[in-house]
VEXDREN-2710 file (C-alpha; in Angstrom, 1 decimal):
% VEXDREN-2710
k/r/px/py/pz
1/UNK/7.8/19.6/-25.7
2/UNK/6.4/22.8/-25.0
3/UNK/4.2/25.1/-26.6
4/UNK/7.0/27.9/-26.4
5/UNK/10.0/25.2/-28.0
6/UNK/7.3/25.1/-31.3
7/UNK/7.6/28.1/-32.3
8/UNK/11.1/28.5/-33.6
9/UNK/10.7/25.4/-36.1
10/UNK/7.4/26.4/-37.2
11/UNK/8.5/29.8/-38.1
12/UNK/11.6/29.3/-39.9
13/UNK/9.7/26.4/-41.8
14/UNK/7.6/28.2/-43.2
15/UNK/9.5/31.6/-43.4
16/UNK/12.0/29.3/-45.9
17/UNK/8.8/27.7/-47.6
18/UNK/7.0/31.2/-48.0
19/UNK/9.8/32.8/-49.0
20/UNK/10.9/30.3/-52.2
21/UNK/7.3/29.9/-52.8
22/UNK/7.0/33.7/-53.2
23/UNK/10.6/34.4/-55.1
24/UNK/9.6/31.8/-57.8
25/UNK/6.3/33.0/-58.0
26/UNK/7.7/36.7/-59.2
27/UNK/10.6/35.1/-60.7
28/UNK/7.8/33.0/-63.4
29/UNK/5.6/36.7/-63.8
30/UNK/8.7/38.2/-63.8
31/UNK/10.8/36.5/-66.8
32/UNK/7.4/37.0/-69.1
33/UNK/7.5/40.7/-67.7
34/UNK/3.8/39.6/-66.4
35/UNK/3.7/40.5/-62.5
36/UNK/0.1/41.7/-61.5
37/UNK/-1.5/42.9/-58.6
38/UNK/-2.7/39.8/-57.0
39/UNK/1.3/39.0/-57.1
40/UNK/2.0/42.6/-54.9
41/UNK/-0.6/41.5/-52.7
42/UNK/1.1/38.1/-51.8
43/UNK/4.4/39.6/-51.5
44/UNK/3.2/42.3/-49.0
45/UNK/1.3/39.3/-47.1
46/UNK/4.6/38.1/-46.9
47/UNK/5.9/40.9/-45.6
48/UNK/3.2/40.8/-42.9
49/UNK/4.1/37.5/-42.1
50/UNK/7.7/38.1/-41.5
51/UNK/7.0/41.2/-38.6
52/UNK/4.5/38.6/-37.6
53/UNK/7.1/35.7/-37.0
54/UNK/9.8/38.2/-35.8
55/UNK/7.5/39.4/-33.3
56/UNK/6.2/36.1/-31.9
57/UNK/9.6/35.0/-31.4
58/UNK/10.9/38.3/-29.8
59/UNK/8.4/38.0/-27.6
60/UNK/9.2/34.0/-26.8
61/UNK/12.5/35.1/-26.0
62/UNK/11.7/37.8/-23.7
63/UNK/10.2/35.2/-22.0
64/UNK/6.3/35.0/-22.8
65/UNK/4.4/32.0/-21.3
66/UNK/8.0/30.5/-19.2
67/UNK/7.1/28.8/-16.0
68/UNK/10.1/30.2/-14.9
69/UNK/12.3/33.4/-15.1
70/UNK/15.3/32.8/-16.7
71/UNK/18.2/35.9/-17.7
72/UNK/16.9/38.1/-20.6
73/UNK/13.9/37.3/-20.0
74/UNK/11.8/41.0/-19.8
75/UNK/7.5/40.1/-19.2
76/UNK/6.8/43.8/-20.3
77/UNK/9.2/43.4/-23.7
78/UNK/7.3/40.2/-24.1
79/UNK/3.8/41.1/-23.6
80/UNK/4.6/44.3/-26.2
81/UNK/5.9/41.8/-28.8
82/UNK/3.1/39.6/-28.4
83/UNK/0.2/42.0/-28.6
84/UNK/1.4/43.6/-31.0
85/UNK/2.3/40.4/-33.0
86/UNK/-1.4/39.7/-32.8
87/UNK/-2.7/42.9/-34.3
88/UNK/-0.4/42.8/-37.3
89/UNK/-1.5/38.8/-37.4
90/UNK/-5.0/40.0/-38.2
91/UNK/-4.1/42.4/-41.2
92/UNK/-1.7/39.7/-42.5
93/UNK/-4.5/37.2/-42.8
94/UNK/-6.8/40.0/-44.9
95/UNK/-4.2/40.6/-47.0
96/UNK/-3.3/36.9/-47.8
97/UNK/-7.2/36.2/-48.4
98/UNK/-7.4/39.3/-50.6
99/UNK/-4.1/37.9/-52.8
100/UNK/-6.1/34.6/-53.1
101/UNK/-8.9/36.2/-54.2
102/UNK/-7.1/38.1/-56.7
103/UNK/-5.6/35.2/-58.1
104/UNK/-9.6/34.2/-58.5
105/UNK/-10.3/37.6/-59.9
106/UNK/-7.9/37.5/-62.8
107/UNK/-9.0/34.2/-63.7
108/UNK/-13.0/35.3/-64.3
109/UNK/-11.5/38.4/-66.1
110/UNK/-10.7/35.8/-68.8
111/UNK/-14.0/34.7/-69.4
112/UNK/-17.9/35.8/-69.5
113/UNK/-18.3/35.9/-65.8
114/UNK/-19.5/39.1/-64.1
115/UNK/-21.7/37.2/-61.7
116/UNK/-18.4/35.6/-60.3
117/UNK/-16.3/38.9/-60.5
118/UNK/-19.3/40.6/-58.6
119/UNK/-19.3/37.7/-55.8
120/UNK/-15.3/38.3/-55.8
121/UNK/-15.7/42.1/-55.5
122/UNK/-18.2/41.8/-52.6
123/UNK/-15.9/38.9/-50.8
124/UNK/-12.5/40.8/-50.9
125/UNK/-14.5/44.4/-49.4
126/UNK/-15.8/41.8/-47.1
127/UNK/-12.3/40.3/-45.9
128/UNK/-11.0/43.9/-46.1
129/UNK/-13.7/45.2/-43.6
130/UNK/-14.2/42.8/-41.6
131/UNK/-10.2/42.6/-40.8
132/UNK/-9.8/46.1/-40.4
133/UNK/-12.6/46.1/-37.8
134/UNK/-10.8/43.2/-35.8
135/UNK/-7.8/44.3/-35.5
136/UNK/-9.2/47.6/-34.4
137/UNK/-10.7/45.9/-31.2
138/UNK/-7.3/44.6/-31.1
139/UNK/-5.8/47.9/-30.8
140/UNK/-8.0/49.3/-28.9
141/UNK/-8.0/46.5/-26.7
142/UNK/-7.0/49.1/-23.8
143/UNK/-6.2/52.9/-23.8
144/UNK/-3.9/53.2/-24.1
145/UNK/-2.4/50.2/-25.4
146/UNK/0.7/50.4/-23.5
147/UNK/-1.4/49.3/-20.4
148/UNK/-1.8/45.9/-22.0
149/UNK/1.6/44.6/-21.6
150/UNK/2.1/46.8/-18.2
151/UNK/3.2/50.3/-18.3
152/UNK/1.2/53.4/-17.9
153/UNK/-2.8/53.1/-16.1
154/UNK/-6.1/52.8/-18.4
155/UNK/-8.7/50.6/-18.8
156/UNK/-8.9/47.9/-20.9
157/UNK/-12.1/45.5/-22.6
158/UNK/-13.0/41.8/-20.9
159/UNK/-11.2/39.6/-22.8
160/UNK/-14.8/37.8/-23.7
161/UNK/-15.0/41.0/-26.1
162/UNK/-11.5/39.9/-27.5
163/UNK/-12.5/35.9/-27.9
164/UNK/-15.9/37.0/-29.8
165/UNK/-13.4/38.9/-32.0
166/UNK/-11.4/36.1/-32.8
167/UNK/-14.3/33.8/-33.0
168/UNK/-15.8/36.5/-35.9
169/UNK/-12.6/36.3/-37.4
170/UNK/-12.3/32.9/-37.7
171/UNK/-15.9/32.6/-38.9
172/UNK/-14.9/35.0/-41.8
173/UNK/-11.7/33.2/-42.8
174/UNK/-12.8/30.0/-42.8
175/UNK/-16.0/31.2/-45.2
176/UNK/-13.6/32.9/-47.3
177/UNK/-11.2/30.0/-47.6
178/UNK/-13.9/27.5/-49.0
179/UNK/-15.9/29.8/-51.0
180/UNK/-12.6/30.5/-52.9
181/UNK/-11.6/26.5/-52.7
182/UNK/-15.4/26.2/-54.2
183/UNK/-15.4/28.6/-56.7
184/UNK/-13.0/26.9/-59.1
185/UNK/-15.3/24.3/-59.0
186/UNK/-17.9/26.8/-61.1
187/UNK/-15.5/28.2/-63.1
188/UNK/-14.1/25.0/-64.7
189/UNK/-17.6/23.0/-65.3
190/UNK/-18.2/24.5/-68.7
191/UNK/-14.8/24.3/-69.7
192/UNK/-13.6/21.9/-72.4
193/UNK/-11.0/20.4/-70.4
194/UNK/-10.1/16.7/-70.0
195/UNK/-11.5/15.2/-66.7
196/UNK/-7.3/14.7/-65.5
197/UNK/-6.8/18.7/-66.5
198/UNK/-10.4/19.6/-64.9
199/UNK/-9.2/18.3/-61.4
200/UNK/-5.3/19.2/-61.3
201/UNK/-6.7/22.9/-61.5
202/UNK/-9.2/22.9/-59.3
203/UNK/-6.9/21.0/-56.4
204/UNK/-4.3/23.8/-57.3
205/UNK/-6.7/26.6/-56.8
206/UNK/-8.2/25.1/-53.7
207/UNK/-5.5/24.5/-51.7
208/UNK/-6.1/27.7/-49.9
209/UNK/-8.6/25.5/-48.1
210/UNK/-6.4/23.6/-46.5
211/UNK/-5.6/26.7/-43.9
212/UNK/-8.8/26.5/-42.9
213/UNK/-7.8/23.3/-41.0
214/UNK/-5.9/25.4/-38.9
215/UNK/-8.5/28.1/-38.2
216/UNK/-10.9/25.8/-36.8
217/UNK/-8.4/24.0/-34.9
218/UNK/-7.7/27.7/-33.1
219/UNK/-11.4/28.6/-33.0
220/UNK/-11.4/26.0/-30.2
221/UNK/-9.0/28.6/-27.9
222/UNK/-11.2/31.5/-29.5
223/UNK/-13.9/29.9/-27.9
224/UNK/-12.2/29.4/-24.5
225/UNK/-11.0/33.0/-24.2
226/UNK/-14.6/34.2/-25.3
227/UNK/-15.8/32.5/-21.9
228/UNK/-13.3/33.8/-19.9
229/UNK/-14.0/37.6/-17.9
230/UNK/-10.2/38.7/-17.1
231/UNK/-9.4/42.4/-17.6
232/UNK/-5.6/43.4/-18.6
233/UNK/-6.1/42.5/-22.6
234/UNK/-4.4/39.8/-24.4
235/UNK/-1.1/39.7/-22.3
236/UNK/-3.0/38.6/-19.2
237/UNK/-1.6/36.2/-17.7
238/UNK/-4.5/34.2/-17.0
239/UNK/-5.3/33.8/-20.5
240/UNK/-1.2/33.6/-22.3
241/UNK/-1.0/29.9/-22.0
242/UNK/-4.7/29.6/-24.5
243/UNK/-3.3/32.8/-26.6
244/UNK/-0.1/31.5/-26.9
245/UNK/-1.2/27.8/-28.1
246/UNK/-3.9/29.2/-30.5
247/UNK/-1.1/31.6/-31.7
248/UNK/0.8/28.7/-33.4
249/UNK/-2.3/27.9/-35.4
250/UNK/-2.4/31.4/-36.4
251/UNK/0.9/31.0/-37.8
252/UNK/0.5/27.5/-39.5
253/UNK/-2.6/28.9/-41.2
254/UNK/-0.7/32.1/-43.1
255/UNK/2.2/29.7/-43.9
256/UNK/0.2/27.6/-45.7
257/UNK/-2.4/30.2/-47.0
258/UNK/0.3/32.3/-48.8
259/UNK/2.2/28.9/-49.5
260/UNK/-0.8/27.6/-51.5
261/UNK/-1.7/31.1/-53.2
262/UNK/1.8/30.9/-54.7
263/UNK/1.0/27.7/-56.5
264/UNK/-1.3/29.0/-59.0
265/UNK/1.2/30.8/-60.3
266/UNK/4.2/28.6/-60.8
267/UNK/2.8/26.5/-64.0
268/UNK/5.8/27.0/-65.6
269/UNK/7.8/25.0/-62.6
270/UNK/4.8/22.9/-61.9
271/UNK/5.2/21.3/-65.4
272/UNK/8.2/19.2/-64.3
273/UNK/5.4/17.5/-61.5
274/UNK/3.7/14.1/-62.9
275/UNK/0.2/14.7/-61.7
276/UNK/0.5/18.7/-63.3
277/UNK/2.1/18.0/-66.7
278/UNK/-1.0/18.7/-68.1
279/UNK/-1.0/22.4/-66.9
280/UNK/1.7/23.4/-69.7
281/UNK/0.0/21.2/-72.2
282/UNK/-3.1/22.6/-72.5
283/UNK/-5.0/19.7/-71.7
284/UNK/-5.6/18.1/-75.0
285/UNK/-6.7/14.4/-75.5
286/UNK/-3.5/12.3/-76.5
287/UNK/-1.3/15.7/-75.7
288/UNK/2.3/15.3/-75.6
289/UNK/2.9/18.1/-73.9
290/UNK/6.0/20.4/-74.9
291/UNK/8.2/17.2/-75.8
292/UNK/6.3/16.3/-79.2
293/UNK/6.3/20.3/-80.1
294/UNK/10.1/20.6/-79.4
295/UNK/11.1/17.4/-81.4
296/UNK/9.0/18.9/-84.3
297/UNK/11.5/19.0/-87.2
298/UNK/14.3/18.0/-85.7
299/UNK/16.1/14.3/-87.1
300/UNK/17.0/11.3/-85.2
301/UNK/18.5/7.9/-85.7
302/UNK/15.0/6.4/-85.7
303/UNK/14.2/8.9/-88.6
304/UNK/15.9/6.3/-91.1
305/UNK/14.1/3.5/-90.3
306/UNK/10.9/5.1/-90.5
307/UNK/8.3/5.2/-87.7
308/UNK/4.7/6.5/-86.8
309/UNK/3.0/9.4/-87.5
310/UNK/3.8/12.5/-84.9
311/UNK/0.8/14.2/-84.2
312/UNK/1.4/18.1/-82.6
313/UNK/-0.7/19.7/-79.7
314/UNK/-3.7/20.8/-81.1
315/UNK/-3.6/25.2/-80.2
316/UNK/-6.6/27.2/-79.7
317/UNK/-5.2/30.8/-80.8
318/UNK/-7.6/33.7/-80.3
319/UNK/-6.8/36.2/-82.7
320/UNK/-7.6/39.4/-79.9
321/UNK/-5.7/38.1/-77.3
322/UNK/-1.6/38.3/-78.3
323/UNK/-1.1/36.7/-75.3
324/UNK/-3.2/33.3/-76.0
325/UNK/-0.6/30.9/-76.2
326/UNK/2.3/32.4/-74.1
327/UNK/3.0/31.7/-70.4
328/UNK/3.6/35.2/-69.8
329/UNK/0.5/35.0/-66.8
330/UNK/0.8/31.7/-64.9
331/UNK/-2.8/31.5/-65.4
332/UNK/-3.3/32.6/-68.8
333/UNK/-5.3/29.7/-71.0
334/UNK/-6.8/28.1/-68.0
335/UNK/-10.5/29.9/-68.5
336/UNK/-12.3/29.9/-71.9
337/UNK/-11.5/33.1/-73.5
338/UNK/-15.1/35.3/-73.5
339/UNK/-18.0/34.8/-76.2
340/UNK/-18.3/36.6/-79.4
341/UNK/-14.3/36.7/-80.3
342/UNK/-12.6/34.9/-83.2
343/UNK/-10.9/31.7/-82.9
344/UNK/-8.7/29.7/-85.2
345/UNK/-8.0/25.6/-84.5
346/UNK/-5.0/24.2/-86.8
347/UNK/-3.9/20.1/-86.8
348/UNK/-1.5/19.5/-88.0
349/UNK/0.1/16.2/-88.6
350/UNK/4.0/14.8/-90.3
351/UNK/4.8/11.5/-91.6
352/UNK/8.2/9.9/-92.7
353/UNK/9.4/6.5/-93.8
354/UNK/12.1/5.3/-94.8
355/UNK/13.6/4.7/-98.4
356/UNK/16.0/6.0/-101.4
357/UNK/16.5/9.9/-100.6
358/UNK/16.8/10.1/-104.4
359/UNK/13.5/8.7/-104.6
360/UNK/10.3/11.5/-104.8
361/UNK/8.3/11.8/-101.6
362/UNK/10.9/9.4/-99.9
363/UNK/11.0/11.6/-97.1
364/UNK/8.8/14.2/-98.1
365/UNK/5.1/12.4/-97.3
366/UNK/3.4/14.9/-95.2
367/UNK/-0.3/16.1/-93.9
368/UNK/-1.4/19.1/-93.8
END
C-alpha cells in the first residue's frame, strides 16, 4: 500500500476516536457543571487537529506525492495544503502538550506541591515557546510563503534549517511527554493509596507517553531532511516522499496524545472498566466500590435469612473542601488534600439476622 492510501484511515480513526474521547470528556465536567481550563485546551487541540487532518487530505487529493498525474489532481493546491497543514501541525502539538500539562497542574493544586506546580509552570512556557518559534521557521520558510508551493518568486531557507527544526521539536515533545508520564510517579508516592489504586492512576496519567513512540519513529525522517540541502521549502519535490511519510507519524502522535489526555477525565465512565473500578471507589482496602453504598438500607430476600455484616466505604470528608467527595472534577480525590486542614474519618458498619420481628433487636442489631 502506499504512503498516500494511509492517510484516509488514519485520519478518520482517530478523528472518530478524538472526537468521542473529547465529547465525553465535557459531557462528565459538564453534568457536575465542572469544565476547566485544561478541558478548553483539549477541545481547541482538537480543533487544531481537525484543520490539520482536513488539510493533509486536501492536499492528498490534489495530488501530493502521486507518481502519476491523475484528473483533479492541482501540485500547487497540494503543496499549499500541505505546507500549510504542517504549520498548523506544530501549534496543535503545543496546545495538546499544554492541555496534558494542565490536567498535571490541576492535580498539584490539590495538594502541598509548589515545587511540582513551579516545574509545570516552567514546562508549559517551555512547550509554548519553543512551538511558537518552530512554526515560525515554518512560516517563514520562504518569503513569501506562496513561493513554497509555486507561485510568485522569493527565496526560501535550505531545507537542513527546516529538518533541525523538526529535529528540535521532536526533542522537546518527546521530553515533555515523559516528564509528564514521570511526574505522576512523584505525585502518588506519598499517597495513602492501595498498590492496585497507586498504578491504575499513574498508567492513566501516563499514557501521554505513548505518543512519544511516534515522535521518535518521525525523528528518523527529521533526521533525513536535516541532511538534505534542497532549496524550494517543504513542498520540494525532492524531499515530499520523507515529509509525506513522517507526516503520518505526526498525525498518529496528536491522535493518541489528545486521545490519552481525555482519559484522565472520564473516571466516571472509566468505573465500568475492571482494571479502573478502583478509580470511583476511592481506593480503600476491602472497598466495594459504589455497589455496597447503593445497597445500603435497602431489603432483599437474603435479608430474612440473615447474612454477614455489610461493611460501607470508608470516606475521607474534608470539611474546607465542599467538593471532597463529589465527582464534579474527574480528578478530584486523587491527590491528598494539602496539610494543616481538618479532616473527619467515619466507619460505619450494619448487621441483621434473622428472627421474630416481634422480638426486640430482631432486626434492629447495629454498629455504630
Amino acid at each position: 500500500m502506499a504512503v498516500r492510501d494511509a492517510y484516509y484511515p488514519i485520519a478518520i480513526s482517530f478523528l472518530v476516536v478524538d472526537g468521542l474521547a473529547v465529547g465525553l470528556r465535557f459531557w462528565a465536567r459538564g453534568t457536575k457543571k465542572a469544565v476547566g481550563y485544561d478541558d478548553v485546551t483539549m477541545a481547541v487541540s482538537l480543533v487544531g487537529f481537525v484543520i490539520f487532518c482536513a488539510m493533509e487530505l486536501q492536499s492528498i487529493n490534489y495530488g501530493i506525492g502521486a507518481t502519476a498525474m491523475e484528473d483533479g489532481f492541482d501540485p500547487i493546491k497540494a503543496a499549499m495544503y500541505f505546507t500549510i497543514a504542517q504549520i498548523v501541525y506544530i501549534l496543535t502539538t503545543g496546545i495538546s502538550k499544554i492541555g496534558v500539562g494542565l490536567v498535571l497542574f490541576r492535580l498539584a493544586d490539590k495538594s502541598d506541591m509548589q515545587a511540582v506546580r513551579r516545574g509545570l509552570i516552567v514546562s508549559l512556557v517551555m512547550v509554548a515557546g519553543w512551538s511558537l518559534a518552530v512554526a515560525l521557521i515554518f512560516a517563514l520558510q520562504c518569503r513569501p510563503l506562496s513561493v513554497a508551493w509555486g507561485v510568485g518568486k522569493g527565496t526560501c531557507i535550505s531545507t537542513s534549517i527546516i529538518g533541525n527544526a523538526a529535529i528540535a521539536l521532536s526533542v522537546m515533545d518527546m521530553s515533555v511527554s515523559w516528564f509528564y508520564a514521570g511526574l505522576p510517579v512523584f505525585m502518588l508516592y506519598k499517597t495513602q493509596l492501595r498498590l492496585k489504586l497507586k498504578i491504575s492512576i499513574m498508567v492513566l496519567l501516563g499514557l501521554g507517553a505513548v505518543s512519544s513512540v511516534a515522535t521518535i519513529i518521525r525523528l528518523k525522517y527529521a533526521i533525513e531532511v536535516a541532511q538534505m540541502s534542497a532549496d524550494g521549502g517543504l513542498a520540494n519535490p525532492d524531499i515530499i516522499p520523507t515529509t509525506l511519510e513522517a507526516t503520518i507519524y505526526s498525525m498518529i502522535e496528536i491522535g493518541l496524545s489528545i486521545f490519552a489526555a481525555s482519559l484522565t477525565a472520564l473516571r466516571p465512565l472509566l468505573k465500568k472498566v475492571p482494571c479502573f473500578t478502583d478509580l470511583s471507589s476511592g481506593g480503600h482496602s476491602g472497598s466495594r466500590g459504589f455497589s455496597s453504598m447503593n445497597t445500603f438500607g435497602q431489603r432483599s430476600k437474603s435479608r430474612d435469612k440473615g447474612g454477614p455484616a455489610i461493611r460501607l466505604d470508608d470516606r475521607n470528608v474534608s470539611l474546607d473542601d465542599r467538593h471532597a467527595v463529589s465527582d464534579a472534577d474527574s480528578t478530584e480525590n486523587i491527590m491528598p488534600p494539602k496539610t494543616g486542614t481538618i479532616q473527619k474519618q467515619t466507619h460505619i458498619e450494619a448487621r441483621y439476622e434473622s428472627g421474630d420481628p416481634q422480638e426486640p433487636n430482631a432486626y434492629g442489631r447495629r454498629q455504630w
